[in-house]
Each structure stands twice: as structure tokens, then as C-alpha cells.
ZAKEFI-466933 format. One line per field, with one value per residue (C-alpha): residue number from 1; x, y, z; residue in three letters. Coordinates in Angstrom, 1 decimal. Layout:
<pts>
resi <- [NUM  ...];
east <- [X  ...];
north <- [Y  ...];
up <- [Z  ...];
resn <- [ala  ...];
</pts>
This chain:
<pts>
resi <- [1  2  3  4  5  6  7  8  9  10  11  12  13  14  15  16  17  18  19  20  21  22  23  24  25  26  27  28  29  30  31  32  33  34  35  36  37  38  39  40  41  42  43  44  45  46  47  48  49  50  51  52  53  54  55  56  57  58  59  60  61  62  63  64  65  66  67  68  69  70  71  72  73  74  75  76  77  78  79  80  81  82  83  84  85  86  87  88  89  90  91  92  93  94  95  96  97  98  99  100  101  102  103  104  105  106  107  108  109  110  111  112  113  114  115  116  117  118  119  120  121  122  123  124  125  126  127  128  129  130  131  132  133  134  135  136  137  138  139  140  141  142  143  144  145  146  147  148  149  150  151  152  153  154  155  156  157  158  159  160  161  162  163  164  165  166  167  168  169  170  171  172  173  174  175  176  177  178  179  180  181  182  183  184  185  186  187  188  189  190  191  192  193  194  195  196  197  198  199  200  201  202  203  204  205  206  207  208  209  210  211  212  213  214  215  216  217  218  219  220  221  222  223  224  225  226  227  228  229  230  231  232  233  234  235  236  237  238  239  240  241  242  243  244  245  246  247  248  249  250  251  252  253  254  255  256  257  258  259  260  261  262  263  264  265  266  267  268  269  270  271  272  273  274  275  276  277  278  279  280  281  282  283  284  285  286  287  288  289  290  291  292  293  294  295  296  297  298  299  300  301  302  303  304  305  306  307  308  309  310  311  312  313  314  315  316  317  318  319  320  321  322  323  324  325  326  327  328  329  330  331  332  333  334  335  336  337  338  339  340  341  342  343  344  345  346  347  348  349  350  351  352  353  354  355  356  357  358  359  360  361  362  363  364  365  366  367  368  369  370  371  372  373  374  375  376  377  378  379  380  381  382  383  384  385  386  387  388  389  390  391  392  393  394  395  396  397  398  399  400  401  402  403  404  405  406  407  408  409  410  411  412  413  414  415  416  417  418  419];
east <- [0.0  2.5  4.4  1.0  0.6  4.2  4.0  0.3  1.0  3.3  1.7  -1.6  -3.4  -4.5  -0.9  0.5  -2.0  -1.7  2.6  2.0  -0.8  -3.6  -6.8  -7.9  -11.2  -8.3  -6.9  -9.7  -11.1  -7.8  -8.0  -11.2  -11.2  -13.0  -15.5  -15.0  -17.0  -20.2  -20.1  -23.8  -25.2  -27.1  -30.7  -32.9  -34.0  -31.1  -30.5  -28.8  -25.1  -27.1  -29.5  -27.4  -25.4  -28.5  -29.1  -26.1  -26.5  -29.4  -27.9  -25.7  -27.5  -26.5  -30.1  -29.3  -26.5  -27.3  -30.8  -31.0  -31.9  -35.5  -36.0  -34.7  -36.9  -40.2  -39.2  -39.1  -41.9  -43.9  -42.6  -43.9  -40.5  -39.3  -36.0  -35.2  -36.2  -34.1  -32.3  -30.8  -29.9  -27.7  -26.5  -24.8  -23.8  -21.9  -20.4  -18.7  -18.0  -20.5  -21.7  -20.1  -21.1  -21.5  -20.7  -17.1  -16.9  -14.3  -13.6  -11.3  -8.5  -8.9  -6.5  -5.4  -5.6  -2.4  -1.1  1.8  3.7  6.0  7.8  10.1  9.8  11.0  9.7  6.5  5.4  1.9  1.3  -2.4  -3.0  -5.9  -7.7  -8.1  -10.4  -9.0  -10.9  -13.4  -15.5  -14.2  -10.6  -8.2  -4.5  -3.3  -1.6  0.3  1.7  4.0  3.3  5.4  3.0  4.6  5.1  2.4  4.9  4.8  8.1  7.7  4.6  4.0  1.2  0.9  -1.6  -1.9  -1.4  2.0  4.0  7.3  5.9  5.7  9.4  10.8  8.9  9.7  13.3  14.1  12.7  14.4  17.5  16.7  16.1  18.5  17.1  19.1  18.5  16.2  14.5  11.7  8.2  6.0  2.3  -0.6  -3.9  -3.8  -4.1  -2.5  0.7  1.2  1.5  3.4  6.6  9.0  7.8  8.3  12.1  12.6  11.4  13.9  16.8  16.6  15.5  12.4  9.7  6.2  2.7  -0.8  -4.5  -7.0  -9.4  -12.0  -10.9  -10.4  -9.5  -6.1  -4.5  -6.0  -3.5  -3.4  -7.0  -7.2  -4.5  -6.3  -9.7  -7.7  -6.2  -9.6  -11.3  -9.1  -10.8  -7.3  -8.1  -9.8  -13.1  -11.1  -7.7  -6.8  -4.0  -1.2  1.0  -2.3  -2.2  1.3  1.6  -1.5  -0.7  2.9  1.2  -1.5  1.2  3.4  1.0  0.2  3.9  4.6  1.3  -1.1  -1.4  -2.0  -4.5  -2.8  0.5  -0.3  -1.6  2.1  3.3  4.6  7.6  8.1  7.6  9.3  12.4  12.8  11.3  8.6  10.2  11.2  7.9  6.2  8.3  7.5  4.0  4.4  6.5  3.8  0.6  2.7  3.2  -0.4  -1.3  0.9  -0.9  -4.0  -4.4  -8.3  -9.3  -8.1  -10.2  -9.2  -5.2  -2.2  -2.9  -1.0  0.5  -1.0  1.9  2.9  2.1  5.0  3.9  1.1  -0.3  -2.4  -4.7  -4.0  -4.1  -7.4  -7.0  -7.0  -3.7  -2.0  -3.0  -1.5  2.0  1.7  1.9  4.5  7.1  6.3  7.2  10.4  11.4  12.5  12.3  11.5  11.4  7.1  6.0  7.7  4.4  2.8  3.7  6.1  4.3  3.9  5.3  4.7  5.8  9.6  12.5  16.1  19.5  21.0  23.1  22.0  21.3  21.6  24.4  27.1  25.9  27.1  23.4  25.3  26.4  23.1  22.4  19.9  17.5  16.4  15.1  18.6  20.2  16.7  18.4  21.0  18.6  18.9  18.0  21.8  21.1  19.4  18.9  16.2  12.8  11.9  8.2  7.7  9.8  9.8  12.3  13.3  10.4  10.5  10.6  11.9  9.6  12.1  12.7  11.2  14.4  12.5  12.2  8.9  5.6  5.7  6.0  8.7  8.0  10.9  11.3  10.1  13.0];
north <- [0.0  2.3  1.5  2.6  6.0  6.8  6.3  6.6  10.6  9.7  6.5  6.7  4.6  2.0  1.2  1.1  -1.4  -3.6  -3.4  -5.0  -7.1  -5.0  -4.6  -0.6  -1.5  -2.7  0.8  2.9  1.0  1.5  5.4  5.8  6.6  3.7  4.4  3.5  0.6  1.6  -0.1  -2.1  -1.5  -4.6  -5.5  -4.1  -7.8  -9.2  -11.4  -10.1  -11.7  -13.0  -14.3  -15.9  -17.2  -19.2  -20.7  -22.1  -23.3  -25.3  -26.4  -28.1  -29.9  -33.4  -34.4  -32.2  -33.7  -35.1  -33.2  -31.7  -27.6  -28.5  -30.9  -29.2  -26.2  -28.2  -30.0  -26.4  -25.2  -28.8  -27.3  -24.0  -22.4  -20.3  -18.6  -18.2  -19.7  -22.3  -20.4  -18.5  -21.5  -22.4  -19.3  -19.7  -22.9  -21.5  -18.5  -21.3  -24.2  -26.1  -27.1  -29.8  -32.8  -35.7  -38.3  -39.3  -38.4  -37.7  -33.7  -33.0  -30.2  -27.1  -26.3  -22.9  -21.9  -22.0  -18.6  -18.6  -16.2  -16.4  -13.6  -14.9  -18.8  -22.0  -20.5  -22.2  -25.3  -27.2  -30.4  -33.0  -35.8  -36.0  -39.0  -39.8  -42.4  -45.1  -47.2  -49.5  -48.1  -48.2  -48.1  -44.9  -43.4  -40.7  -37.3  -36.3  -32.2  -30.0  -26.4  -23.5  -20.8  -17.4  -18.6  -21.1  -22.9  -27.2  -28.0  -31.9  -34.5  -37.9  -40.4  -43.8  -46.5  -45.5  -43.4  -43.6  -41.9  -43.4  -41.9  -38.5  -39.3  -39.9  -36.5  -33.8  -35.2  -35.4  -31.7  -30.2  -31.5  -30.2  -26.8  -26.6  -26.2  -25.1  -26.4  -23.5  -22.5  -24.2  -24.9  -27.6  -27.2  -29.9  -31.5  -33.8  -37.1  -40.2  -39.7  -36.2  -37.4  -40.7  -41.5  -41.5  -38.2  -36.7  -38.4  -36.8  -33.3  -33.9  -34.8  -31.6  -29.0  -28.8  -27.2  -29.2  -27.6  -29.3  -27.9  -28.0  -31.2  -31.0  -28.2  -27.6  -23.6  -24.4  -25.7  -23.1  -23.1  -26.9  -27.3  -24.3  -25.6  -28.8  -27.4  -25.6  -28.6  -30.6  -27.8  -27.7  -29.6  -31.5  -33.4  -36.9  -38.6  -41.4  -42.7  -45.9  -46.8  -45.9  -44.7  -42.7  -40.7  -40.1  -38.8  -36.6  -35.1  -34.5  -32.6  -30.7  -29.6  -28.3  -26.2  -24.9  -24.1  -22.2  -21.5  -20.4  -16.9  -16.7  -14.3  -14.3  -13.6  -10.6  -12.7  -14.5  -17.5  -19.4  -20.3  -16.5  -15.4  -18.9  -18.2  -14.2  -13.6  -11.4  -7.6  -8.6  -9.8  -7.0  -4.1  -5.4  -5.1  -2.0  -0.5  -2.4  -0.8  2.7  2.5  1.7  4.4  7.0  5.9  6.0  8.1  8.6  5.1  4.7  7.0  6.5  8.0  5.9  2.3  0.3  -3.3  -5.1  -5.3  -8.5  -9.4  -9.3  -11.2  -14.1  -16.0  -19.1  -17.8  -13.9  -12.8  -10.7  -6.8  -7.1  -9.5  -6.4  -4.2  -6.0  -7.1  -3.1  -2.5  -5.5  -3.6  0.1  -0.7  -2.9  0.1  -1.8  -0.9  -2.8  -2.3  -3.0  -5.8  -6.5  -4.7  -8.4  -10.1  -13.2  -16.5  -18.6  -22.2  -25.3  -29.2  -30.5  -29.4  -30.5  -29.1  -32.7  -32.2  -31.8  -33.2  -36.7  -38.9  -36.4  -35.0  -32.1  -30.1  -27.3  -30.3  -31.4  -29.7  -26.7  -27.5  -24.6  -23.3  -22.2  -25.7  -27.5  -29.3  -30.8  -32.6  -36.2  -39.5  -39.7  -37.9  -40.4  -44.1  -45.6  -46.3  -49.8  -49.4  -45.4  -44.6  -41.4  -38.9  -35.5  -33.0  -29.5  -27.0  -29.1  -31.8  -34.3  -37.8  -39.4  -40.9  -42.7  -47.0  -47.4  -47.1  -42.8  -40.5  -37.6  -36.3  -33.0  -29.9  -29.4  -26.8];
up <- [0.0  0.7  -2.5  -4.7  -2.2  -3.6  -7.0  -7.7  -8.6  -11.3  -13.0  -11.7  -9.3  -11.8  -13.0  -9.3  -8.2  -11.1  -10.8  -6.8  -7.5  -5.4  -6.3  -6.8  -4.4  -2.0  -2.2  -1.7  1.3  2.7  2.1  3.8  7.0  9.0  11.5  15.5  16.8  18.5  21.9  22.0  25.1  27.3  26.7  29.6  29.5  30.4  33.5  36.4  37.1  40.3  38.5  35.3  38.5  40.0  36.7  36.4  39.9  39.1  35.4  38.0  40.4  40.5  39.5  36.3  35.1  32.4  31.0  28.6  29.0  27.2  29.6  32.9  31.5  31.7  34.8  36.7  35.5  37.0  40.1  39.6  39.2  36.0  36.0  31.9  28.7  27.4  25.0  27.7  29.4  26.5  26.5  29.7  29.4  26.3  27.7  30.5  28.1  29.1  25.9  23.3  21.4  24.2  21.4  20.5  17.4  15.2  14.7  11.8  12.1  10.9  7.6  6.7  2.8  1.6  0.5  -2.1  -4.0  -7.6  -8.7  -10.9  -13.1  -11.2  -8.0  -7.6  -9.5  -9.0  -10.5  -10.9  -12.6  -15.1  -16.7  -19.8  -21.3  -22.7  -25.4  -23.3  -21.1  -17.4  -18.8  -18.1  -18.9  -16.4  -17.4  -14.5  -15.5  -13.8  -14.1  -14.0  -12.1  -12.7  -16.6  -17.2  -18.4  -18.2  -17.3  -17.2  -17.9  -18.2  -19.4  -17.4  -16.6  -13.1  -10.4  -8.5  -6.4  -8.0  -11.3  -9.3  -8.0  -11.4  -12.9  -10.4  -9.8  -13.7  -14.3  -11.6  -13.1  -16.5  -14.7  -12.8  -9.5  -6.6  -3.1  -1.3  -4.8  -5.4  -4.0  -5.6  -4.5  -5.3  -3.9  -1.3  -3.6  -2.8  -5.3  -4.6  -0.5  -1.3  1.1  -2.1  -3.2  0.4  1.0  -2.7  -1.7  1.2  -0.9  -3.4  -0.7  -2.1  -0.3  -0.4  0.1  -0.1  -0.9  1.4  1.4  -1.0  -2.3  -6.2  -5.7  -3.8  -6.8  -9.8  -12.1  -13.0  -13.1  -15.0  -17.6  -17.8  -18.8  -21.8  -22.9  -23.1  -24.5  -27.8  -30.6  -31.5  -27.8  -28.4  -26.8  -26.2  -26.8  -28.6  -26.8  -24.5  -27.3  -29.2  -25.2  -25.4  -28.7  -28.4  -25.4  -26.6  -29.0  -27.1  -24.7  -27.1  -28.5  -24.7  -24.7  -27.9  -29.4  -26.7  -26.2  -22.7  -21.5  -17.8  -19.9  -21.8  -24.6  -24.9  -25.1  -21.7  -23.4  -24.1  -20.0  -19.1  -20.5  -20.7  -24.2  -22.9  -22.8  -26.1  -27.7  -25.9  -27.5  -30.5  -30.4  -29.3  -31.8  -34.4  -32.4  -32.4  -36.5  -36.7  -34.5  -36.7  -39.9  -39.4  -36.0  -36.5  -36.0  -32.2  -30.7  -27.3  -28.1  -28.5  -28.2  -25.3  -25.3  -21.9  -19.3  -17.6  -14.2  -11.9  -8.9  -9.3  -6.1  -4.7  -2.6  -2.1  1.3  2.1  2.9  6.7  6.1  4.0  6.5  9.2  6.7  6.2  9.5  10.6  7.9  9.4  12.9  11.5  9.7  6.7  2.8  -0.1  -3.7  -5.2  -4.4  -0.7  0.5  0.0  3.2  2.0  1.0  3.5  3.1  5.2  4.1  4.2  3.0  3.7  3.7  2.1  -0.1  -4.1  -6.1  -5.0  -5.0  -5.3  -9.0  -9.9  -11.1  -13.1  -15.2  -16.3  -20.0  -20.0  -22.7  -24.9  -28.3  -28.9  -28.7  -29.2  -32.6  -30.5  -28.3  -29.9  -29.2  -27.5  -25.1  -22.7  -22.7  -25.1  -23.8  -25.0  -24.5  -25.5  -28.4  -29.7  -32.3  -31.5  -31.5  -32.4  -29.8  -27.1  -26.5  -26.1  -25.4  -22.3  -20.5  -18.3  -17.7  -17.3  -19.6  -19.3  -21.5  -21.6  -18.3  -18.6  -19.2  -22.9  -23.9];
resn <- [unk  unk  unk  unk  unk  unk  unk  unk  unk  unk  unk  unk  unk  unk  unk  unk  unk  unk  unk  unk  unk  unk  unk  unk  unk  unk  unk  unk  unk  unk  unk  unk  unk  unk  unk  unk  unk  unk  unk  unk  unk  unk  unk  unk  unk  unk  unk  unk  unk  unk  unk  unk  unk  unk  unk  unk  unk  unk  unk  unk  unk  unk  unk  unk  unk  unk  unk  unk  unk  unk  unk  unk  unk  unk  unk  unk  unk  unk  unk  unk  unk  unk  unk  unk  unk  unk  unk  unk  unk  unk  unk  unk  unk  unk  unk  unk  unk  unk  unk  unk  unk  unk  unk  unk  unk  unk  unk  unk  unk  unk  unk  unk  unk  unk  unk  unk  unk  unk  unk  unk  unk  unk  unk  unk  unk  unk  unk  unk  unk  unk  unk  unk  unk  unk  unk  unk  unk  unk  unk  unk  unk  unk  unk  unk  unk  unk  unk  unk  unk  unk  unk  unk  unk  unk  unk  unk  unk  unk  unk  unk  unk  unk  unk  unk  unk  unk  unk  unk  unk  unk  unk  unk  unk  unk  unk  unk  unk  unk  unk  unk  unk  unk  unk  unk  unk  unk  unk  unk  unk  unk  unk  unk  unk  unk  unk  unk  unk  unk  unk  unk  unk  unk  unk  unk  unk  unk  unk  unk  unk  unk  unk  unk  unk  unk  unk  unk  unk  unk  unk  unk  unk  unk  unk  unk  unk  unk  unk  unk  unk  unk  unk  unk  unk  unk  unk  unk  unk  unk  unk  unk  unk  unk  unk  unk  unk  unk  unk  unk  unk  unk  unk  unk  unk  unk  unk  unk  unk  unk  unk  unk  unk  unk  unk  unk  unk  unk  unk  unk  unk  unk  unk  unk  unk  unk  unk  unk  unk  unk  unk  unk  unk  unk  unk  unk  unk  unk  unk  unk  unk  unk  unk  unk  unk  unk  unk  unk  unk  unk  unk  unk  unk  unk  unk  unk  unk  unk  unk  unk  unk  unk  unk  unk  unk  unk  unk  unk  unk  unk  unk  unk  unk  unk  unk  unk  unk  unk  unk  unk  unk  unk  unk  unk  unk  unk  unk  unk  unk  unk  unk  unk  unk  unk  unk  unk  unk  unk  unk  unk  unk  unk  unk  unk  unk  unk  unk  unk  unk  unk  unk  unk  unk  unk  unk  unk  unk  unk  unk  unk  unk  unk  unk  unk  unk  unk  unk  unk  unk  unk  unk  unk  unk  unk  unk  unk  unk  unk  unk  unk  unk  unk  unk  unk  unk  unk  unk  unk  unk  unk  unk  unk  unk  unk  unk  unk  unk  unk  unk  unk  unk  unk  unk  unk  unk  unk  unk  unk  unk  unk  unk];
</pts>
């Protein structure tokens, strides 16, 4: 907030909100000046404290103990005594925690939404798994996908016949290699399925310093960005009703997701590609629209009748769950007293991040991870079948614009970083 108040003279208040990722409503509530809480004053029908007191006294008589208030109500009255309904005598009972559920049942723990923040690519990854339907009825393949969520970008998939967590393993450890993830970096988020949770994906999180986060139960919203990118792809009339085989899913969804990565115009993205934002393209594409919007502006001025057109600027923080305005308010208020500056958006308090992490050395078993080739539209013809080991159940030839070879040893396909 204080960031917006600063610059909001110069670039307006619409630009400053949009440059922190603040809603303009957010702004102005925060302007106006709020109103001091009207103390309510007691009911004149209210009970005494002597009188609330010899309620509770008779709530617990030893011949009370277990009635209900209904029934201790009625009883009174059948001796021509009244002291409150029994709405108050709940109330009382409440106000001294008195009143719970008598069976043993099983209460489940309350889970906070988690709240995460990307800045910058390969900070924060979320991955699902999606079905697809095979060609009998009752018969599925499973997409798992790994998704960038500051670029959009899907950094590794796979297509199996079922859900494991070793499949996860092999997935998220081989494109963190191809990425080049440094221990500390990375957060992976997902739902709370039975792979994402698996013991081999957890002592793998551990390994690479990895930082692990889970959605809510139940609930689709936690994880957006997958279920988002999953709609897209099934949406696109190129996806099939159903696929023939294991190597029709493979090969379609190779497909499907290349087009995602160097087609799709992303309307989260500025309308570019997430290959573009994934690996530093965007300032360049984006001055080049602008220089083409600024020719067409010069030629034929008349038609834009609202000035100089503008290219749509790139957002430069994206979260899971963004924290409500009370929580700015209070991170506002947390970085006032602490005295400390920070450049837009250090306003947002810092996501918060709960799971495992580890400081074991990585990546495993002594590899060097700066050795590990860096896979990109520059060198994407030198990506060959040498590369890796051959699959002997999924083969497949070097793919344009990065889609490479799966190197894994069981039926999936190329699970890694496409460029």
C-alpha cells in the first residue's frame, strides 16, 4: 500500500495497483477513513449476574446432570419455578463451556488456505493428474503435469496407466534436473491425492531442498493453475473422446502440450506464449507489439479514438490464494514498525510455506546439477536420441521446440522440461 501511495502521482493509481498485485477497491477501502465501533449496550431484559449465576447453579445440580436444558426447563416449570427460557440456558452454558457434542466423534482439524507467491519462473510449481479415457468403457490413462505458475509454463509430464507416487518421484526429480534447481529455490504445490502425498515423493522433496505444500481437502481452488491448464487442454478440438492406446495418449498429449507451450497466447500472460515469460522472451515480444501498435497508431491516428494504443503489461507477482485486505493491512503495518524498505511488491507479506524441506546435499548422490544440460530453443536441434537411454516401450524422435525424449524405464512418457 505504501508502495501505490508513492507512485500513484506519477503512473496513476491503476498502473500502481496492477505493478504490486492490489486490487484498486483494496486501495480505496484503505484510504477511507473507518468508522469507531459503537459499543452495544445490554438489553434491559437481560438477566442479572445474580441471576445468570443461580441458573447455572441449578444447570448443576446433581439431578441435572445429564438433561437436557429442554428438559430441565419443563421440569421447573412442573414445580412452579421459571427462571429463563431455554435459549438462555444455553447461553450460559456457552459463555462457560459447558456445551459440546456428548458423542465421540471424530472432529477434523482445521486447515489454513495455503497462500503462495511467484515472482520470478522456477519459484513455484503445482502439478495433478488427469484422466483420460481409454478405449473401453471403465478403462483410463493418467496425465500427470507440472506447471510453472509465474510462466504457465509445463516444465515436465507424463502419461501412465496409473497413479503412483514413484511416477511422481521420477517426474519432479528429472525436471528439476533439467532446470536446474538449486536447493532452497523451489516450492511444488498440489492437492492432497495419494501420489502427490506418497513416502517417495516426500524423502525426494527432502533430498533436493524442495519445499512441499498441499491444498485443502475437498478443495479444487487451492491448486487453480493446474485445473485451469487442464480445462484448456480438453477444451481444444485437437483433444480426443477417447484414446486408442497408451501410445495414441502419449503422442496426443505431446502434442497438445506443445502447443500450450509455444502457441497459446495466454490471457494471464499478456496474450504471450509461456515459453516466451518462461524463458525471458517477454520484454522482447512485448516491445515489439508496441513498436507495431505505435506504427499503426501513426498511420492512421483517426481510427483509435481512445489515443495511442498500449500493449498489456505483464504481471509481476502471481499467487495461490492472495491474502485478504486485513492481512496487508497488518504485513503493512509489521514492515512500518520494523522500519525496513523494499522495492514493489515487498508490501505483500512473504508467501507462507509449510511441508519439508532439507539441507542434504544436491542433487543426490554427489551429482554435480550445473552439469546437467539446460534445454532450450537455442540448442533444441541438439537434443537427440543420445542424449538419454532408449525407452523400450515409448519410443519417440526428437520434437520441435523441445519436446524431447522421455528418459525414463517405465511405460511414461517424456516427463521434462520441454525446452
Amino acid at each position: 500500500m505504501r508502495k501505490v501511495l508513492e507512485v500513484s502521482d506519477e503512473l496513476g493509481i491503476a498502473p500502481a495497483c496492477t505493478a504490486v498485485g492490489l486490487s484498486r477497491a483494496t486501495y480505496y477501502r484503505h484510504r477511507r477513513p473507518t468508522a469507531e465501533p459503537r459499543e452495544r449496550s445490554a438489553p434491559a431484559r437481560k438477566l442479572s449476574e445474580e441471576e445468570r449465576h443461580r441458573v447455572l447453579d441449578v444447570l448443576h445440580e446433581p439431578r441435572f446432570v445429564d438433561w437436557a436444558p429442554n428438559q430441565i426447563w419443563a421440569q421447573l416449570l412442573d414445580e412452579g419455578m421459571h427462571l429463563c427460557s431455554p435459549r438462555t440456558m444455553y447461553r450460559i452454558l456457552s459463555e462457560h463451556a459447558e456445551v459440546r457434542e456428548r458423542r465421540n466423534q471424530l472432529r477434523h482439524p482445521s486447515y489454513a488456505a495455503p497462500q503462495l507467491l511467484a515472482t520470478a519462473p522456477n519459484q513455484l510449481w503445482s502439478w495433478d493428474i488427469t484422466k483420460l479415457l481409454g478405449p473401453e468403457k471403465w478403462t483410463y490413462y493418467y496425465l500427470y503435469v507440472l506447471l510453472d505458475v509465474f510462466s504457465r509454463y509445463v516444465v515436465g509430464w507424463l502419461v501412465a496407466e496409473r497413479e503412483s507416487g514413484e511416477h511422481a518421484k521420477r517426474l519432479i526429480g528429472e525436471s528439476c534436473a533439467r532446470q536446474g534447481i538449486e536447493p532452497g529455490q523451489l516450492t511444488v504445490h498440489s492437492d492432497r491425492g495419494g501420489p502427490m502425498r506418497s513416502k517417495a515423493l516426500a524423502q525426494l522433496y527432502a533430498d533436493l531442498s524442495v519445499t512441499k505444500t498441499h491444498s485443502r481437502p475437498h478443495t479444487s481452488n487451492d491448486n487453480p493453475f493446474s485445473e485451469s491448464q487442464f480445462k484448456t487442454l480438453k477444451y481444444r478440438p485437437a483433444f480426443p473422446q477417447r484414446f486408442e492406446g497408451l501410445d495414441h495418449a502419449r503422442s496426443s498429449s505431446r502434442d497438445l502440450l506443445d502447443w500450450y507451450n509455444n502457441e497459446h497466447h495466454h490471457s494471464s500472460l499478456a496474450l504471450l506464449t509461456p515459453y516466451d515469460v518462461h524463458y525471458g522472451h517477454a520484454e522482447e515480444r512485448l516491445a515489439k507489439r508496441a513498436a507495431v501498435l505505435e506504427a499503426a497508431y501513426r498511420a492512421n491516428p483517426n481510427r483509435f479514438v481512445r489515443g495511442a494504443p498500449r500493449t498489456q503489461s505483464l504481471p509481476q507477482a502471481v499467487w495461490i490464494n492472495p491474502p485478504s485486505s486485513a492481512q496487508l493491512d497488518r504485513a503493512l503495518a509489521r514492515e512500518n514498525e520494523a522500519g525496513r524498505e523494499h522495492p514493489a511488491p515487498s508490501v505483500l507479506p512473504p508467501a507462507r510455506r509449510s511441508g519439508c524441506s532439507s539441507a542434504e546435499p544436491y542433487p543426490p548422490n554427489g551429482q554435480d546439477h550445473r552439469s546437467a544440460p539446460r534445454i532450450g530453443r537455442e540448442a533444441q536441434g541438439a537434443h537427440t536420441r543420445n542424449d538419454s537411454p532408449s525407452h523400450p516401450d515409448c519410443p519417440q524422435c526428437a520434437k520441435p521446440r523441445g519436446l524431447g525424449r522421455s528418459p525414463n524405464e517405465d511405460g511414461c512418457a517424456p516427463p521434462a522440461a520441454l525446452h
